[in-house]
C-alpha positions as CSV (number, residue, x, y, z in Angstrom):
1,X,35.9,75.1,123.9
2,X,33.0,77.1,124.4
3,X,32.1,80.6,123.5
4,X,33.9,83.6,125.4
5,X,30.8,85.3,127.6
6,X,30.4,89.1,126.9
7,X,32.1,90.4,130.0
8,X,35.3,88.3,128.5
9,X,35.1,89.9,125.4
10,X,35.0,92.8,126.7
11,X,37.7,92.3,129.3
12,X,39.9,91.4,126.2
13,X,39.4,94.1,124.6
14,X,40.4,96.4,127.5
15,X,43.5,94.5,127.3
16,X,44.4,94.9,123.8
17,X,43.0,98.9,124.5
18,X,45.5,98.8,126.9
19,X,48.8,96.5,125.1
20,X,48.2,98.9,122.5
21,X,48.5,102.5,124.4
22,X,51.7,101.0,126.3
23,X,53.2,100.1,122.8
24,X,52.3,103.5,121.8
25,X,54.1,105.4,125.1
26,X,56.9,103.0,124.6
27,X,57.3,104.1,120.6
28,X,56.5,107.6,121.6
29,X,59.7,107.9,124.2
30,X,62.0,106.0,121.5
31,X,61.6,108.9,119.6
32,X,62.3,111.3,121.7
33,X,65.2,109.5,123.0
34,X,66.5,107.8,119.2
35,X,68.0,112.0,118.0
36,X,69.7,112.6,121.5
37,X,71.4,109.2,121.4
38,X,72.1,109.1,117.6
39,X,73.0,113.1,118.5
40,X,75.4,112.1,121.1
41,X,77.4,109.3,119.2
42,X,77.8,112.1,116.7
43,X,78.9,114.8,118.8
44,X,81.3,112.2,120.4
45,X,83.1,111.4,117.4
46,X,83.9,115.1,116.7
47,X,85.1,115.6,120.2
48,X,87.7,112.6,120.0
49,X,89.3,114.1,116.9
50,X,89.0,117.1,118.6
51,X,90.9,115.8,121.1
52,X,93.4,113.9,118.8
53,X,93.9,117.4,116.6
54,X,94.4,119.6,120.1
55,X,97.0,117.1,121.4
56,X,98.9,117.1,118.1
57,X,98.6,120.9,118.4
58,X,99.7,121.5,121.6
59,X,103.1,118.5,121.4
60,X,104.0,120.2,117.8
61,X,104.4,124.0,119.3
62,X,105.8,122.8,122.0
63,X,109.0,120.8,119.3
64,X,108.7,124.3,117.5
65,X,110.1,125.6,120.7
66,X,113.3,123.9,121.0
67,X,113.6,123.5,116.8
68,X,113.0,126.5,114.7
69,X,110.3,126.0,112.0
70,X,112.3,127.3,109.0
71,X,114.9,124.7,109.4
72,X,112.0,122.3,109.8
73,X,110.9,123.2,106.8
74,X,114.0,124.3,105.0
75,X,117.2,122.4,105.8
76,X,117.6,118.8,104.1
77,X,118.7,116.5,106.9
78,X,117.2,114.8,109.1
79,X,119.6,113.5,111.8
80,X,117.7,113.9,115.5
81,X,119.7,111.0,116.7
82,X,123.1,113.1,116.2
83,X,123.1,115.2,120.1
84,X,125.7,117.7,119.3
85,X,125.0,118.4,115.3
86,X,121.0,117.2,115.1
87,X,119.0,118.7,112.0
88,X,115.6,118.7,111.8
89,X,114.5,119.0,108.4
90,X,111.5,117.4,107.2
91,X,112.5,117.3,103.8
92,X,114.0,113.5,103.5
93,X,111.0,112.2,105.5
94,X,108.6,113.8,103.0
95,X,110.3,113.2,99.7
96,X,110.6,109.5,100.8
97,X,106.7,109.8,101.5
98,X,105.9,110.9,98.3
99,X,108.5,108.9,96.3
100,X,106.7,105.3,97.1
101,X,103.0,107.1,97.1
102,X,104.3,107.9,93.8
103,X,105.3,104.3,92.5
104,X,101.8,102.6,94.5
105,X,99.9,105.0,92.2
106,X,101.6,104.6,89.2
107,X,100.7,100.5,89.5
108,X,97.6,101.2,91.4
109,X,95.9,103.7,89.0
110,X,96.1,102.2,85.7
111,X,95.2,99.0,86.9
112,X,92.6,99.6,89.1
113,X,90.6,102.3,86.5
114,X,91.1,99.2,83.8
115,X,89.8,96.8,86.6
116,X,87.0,99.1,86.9
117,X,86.2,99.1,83.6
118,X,86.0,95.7,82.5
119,X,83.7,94.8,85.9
120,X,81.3,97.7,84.9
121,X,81.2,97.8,81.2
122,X,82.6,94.3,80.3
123,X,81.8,91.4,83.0
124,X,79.0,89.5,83.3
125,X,76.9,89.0,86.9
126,X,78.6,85.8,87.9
127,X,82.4,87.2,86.8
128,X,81.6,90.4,88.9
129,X,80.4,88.3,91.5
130,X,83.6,86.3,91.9
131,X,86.6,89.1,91.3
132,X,84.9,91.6,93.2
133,X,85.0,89.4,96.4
134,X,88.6,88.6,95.9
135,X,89.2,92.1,95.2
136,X,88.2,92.8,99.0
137,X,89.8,89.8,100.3
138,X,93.2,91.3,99.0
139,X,92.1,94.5,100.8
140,X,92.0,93.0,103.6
141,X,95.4,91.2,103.8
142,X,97.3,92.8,107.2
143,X,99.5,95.5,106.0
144,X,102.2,93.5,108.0
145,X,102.0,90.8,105.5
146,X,102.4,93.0,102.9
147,X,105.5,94.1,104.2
148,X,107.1,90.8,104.5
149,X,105.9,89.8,101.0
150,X,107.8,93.1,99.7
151,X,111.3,92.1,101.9
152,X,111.1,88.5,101.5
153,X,109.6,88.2,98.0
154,X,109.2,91.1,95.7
155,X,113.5,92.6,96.8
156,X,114.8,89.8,96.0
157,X,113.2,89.2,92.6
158,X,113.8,92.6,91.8
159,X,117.6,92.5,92.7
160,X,117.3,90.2,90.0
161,X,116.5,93.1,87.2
162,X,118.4,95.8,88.7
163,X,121.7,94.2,91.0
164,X,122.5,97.7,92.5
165,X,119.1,97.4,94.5
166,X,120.0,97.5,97.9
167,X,117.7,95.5,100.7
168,X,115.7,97.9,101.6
169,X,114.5,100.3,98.7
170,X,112.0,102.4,98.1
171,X,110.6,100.5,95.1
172,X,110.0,97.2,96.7
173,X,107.5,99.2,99.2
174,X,106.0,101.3,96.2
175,X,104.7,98.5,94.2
176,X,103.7,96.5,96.9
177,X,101.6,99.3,98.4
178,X,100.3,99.7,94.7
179,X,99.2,96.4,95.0
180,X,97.4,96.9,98.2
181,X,95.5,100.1,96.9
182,X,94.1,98.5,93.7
183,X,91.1,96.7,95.2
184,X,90.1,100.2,96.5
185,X,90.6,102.2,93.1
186,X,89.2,99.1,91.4
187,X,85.8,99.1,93.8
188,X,85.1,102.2,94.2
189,X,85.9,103.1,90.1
190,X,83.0,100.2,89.8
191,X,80.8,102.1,91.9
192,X,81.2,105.4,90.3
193,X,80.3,103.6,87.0
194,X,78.1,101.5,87.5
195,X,76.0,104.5,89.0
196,X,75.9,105.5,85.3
197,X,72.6,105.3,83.9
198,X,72.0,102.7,81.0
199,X,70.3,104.7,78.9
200,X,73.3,107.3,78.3
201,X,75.1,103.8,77.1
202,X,72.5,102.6,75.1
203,X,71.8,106.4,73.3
204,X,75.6,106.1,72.8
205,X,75.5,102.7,71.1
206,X,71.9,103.6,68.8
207,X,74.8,106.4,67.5
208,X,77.6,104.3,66.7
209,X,79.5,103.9,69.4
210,X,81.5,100.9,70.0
211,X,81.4,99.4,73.2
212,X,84.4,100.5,74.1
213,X,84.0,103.8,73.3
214,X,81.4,104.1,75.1
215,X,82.7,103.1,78.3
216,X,85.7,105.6,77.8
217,X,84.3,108.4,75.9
218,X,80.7,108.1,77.6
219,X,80.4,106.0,81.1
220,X,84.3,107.4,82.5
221,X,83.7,111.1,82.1
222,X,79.8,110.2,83.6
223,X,81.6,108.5,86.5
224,X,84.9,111.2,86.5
225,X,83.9,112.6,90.0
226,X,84.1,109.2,91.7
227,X,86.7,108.2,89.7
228,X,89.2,111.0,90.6
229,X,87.9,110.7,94.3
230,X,89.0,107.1,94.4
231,X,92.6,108.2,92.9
232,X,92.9,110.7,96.1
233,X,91.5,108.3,98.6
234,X,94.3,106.1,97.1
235,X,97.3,109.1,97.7
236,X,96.0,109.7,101.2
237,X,96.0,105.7,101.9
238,X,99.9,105.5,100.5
239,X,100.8,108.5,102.5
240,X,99.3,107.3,105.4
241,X,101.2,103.6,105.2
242,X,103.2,102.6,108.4
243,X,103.9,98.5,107.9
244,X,105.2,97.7,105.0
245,X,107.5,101.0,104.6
246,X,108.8,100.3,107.7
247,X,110.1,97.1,106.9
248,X,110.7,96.7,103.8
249,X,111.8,100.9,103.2
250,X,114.9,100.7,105.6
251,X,115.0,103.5,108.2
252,X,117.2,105.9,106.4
253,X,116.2,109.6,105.7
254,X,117.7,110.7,102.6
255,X,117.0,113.8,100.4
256,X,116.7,111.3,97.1
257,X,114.9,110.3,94.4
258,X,117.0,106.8,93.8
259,X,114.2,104.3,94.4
260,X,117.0,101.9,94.8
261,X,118.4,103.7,97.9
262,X,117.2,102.6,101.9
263,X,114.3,105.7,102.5
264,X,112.4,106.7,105.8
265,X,108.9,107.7,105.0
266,X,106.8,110.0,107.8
267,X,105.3,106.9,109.1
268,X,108.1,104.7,109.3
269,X,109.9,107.4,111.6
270,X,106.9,108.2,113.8
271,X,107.2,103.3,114.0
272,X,110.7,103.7,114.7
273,X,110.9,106.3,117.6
274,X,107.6,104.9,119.5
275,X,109.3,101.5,119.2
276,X,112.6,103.1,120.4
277,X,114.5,104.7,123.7
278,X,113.3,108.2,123.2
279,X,112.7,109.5,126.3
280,X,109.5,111.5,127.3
281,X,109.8,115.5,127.0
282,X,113.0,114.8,124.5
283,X,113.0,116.8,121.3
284,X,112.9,113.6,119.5
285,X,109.8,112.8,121.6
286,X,108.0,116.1,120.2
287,X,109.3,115.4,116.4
288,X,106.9,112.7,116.1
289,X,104.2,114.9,116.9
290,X,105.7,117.9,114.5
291,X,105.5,115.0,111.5
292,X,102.7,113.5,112.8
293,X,101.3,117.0,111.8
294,X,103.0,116.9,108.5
295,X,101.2,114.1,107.7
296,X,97.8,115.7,109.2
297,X,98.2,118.5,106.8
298,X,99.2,116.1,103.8
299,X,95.7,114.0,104.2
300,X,94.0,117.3,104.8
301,X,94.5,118.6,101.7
302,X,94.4,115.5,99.8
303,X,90.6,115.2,101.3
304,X,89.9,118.8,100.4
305,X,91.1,118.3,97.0
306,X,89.3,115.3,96.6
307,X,85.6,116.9,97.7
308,X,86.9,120.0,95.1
309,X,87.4,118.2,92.2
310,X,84.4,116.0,92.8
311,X,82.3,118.9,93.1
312,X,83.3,120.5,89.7
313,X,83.2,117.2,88.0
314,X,79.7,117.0,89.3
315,X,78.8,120.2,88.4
316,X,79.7,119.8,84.6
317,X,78.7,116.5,84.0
């Protein structure tokens, strides 16, 4: 090949002048256009729970209506199948809501922190790197499943232990949903720790410390913030469980504390009147929306909490 003539040269430069200045116009509008896009995926996720919150608004005044809000709030039976003597107090479906959030966390909590511990403080790279995989692969079993497992499996072995258990129970449900929260106590524990600088361990260790003091004493009031916000993320998660309380929970709304007694939860109620014959513009139609609001308010202040605690944690340590 022989050698490009001048007026080539210089005809390739022009075209490189000119590739160049197009790239340039082309990276100039991307970034004029890159905030209003990004702007407007923002601005539509806030209107859709906008949307969601107004609609749950408008469907719960409209059950406060027909159903005064005191006895909603008050009375301790919940019977809106009964047309001539229906009660509508929230009561049952709540204290069965917090009575299996309160067995998941007592399984989840204590196992999950100790998970948490040993992968931070105690595990080498290659364990991590094997139970924190199947740590998320347990998260991300079907709730469904998990629901079956506690009918089919976990009832039955328990019956076992305690005979008076009936079928459905509200500690089958509990544990299992402890179970299912674990991997999310147990990763995000590991985070929060792990986050913790070495040399607080090792100035720990040149004093004494053994290593497990260190990871109690030390690394978990380091990590507290994260830590705690892991235990509320884990309370809103078992409030907010539909599958496997609705099968394995039994659909009956009693004002008890007997985890061997059929419960409803707020979830399993809203599953079994969608799933049902209640007719549009029925007062049972509007209760779902008046618990569905219950249960707004419950994760609402579970995720205010959460950022609260968090904050003052952060701000001491």
């Amino acid at each position: 090949m022989g050698v490009p003539t001048k007026k080539e040269q210089q005809f390739s430069v022009r075209e490189m002048i000119v590739e160049n200045q197009a790239r340039q116009h082309w990276t100039k509008r991307m970034e004029k256009l890159a905030p209003k896009f990004l702007f407007t995926l923002a601005a539509l996720s806030v209107l859709v729970m906008l949307g969601i919150l107004f609609t749950l608004l408008f469907e719960t005044i409209e059950f406060f209506r027909r159903v005064s809000i005191v006895e909603f709030v008050t009375s301790k039976e919940w019977l809106p199948w009964n047309e001539e003597h229906g009660s509508f107090g929230v009561a049952p479906l709540v204290t069965g809501t917090l009575l299996t959030t309160g067995i998941a966390m007592l399984l989840a909590v204590p196992i999950g922190l100790a998970s948490a511990i040993y992968l931070s403080e105690y595990a080498s790279e290659r364990t991590r790197r094997i139970i924190k995989p199947a740590l998320e692969v347990l998260a991300g079993i079907p709730t469904i499943v998990y629901g079956f497992f506690a009918l089919t499996i976990v009832t039955p072995l328990l019956q076992k232990v305690i005979p008076d258990l009936e079928i459905f129970n509200a500690l089958s449900p509990g544990l299992v949903m402890g179970i299912m929260i674990i991997p999310m106590i147990a990763s995000l524990s590991e985070d929060a720790m792990s986050a913790v600088p070495n040399s607080i361990r090792e100035g720990a260790l040149a004093l004494g410390a053994t290593k497990f003091e260190v990871a109690l004493k030390v690394v978990l009031p380091a990590a507290a913030s994260g830590v705690i916000a892991s235990f509320i993320l884990g309370i809103s998660r078992a409030v907010g469980e539909t599958m496997i309380v609705a099968v394995a929970g039994g659909s009956s709304p009693e004002f008890t504390f007997d985890v061997t007694q059929s419960i409803q939860t707020l979830t399993a109620y809203i599953v079994q009147v969608t799933t049902g014959d209640a007719g549009y513009g029925t007062t049972i139609y509007y209760s779902i929306y008046a618990v569905g609001m219950t249960l707004f308010i419950f994760t609402l202040l579970m995720n205010i909490l959460a950022q609260y605690i968090s904050r003052r944690l952060r701000e001491e340590y």
